[in-house]
Steps between C-alpha positions, in 0.01 A plus 500: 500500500796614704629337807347798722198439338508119520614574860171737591308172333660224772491777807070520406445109493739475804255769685216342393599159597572642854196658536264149438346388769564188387918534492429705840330202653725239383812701629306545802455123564823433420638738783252371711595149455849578550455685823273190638769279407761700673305559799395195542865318448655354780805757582744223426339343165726698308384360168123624552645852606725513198187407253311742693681784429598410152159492428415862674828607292367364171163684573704851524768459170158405298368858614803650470583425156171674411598746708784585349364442130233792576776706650714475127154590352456836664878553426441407146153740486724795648794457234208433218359852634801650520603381124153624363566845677830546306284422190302814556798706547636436204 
């Protein structure tokens, strides 16, 4: 297997892990939570607004890195196409 190919592999599970409902709703609560917690911080508790937004910025790198690991996989699918087509020209 090459590193595309290993690549397109991590970029599917990543999809498919952010397209459960159940990753979905757990990312869901976890904003949700955080938001509660900020909103309902006193504006001087600086320690509960910190924690809120560390949580609400945990939330988004977790969806990001998926993100961006299904982003390298339709890179890796283009150069894997584009290495195949070469093939057929030869």
């Amino acid at each position: 297997m090459t590193d595309d190919e290993a690549t397109v592999r991590r970029a599917q599970r990543a999809e498919l892990l952010l397209n459960d409902d159940l990753v979905k709703d757990a990312l869901k609560a976890i904003r949700d939570k955080a938001l509660t917690d900020f909103k309902t911080s006193k504006p001087d508790d600086i320690d509960a607004l910190r924690v809120a937004r560390l949580g609400f910025d945990a939330a988004e790198q977790f969806v990001n890195i998926f993100v961006n690991h299904v982003r390298s996989g339709k890179m890796a699918e283009e150069r894997i196409k584009r290495v195949e087509a070469l093939k057929v020209k030869k």
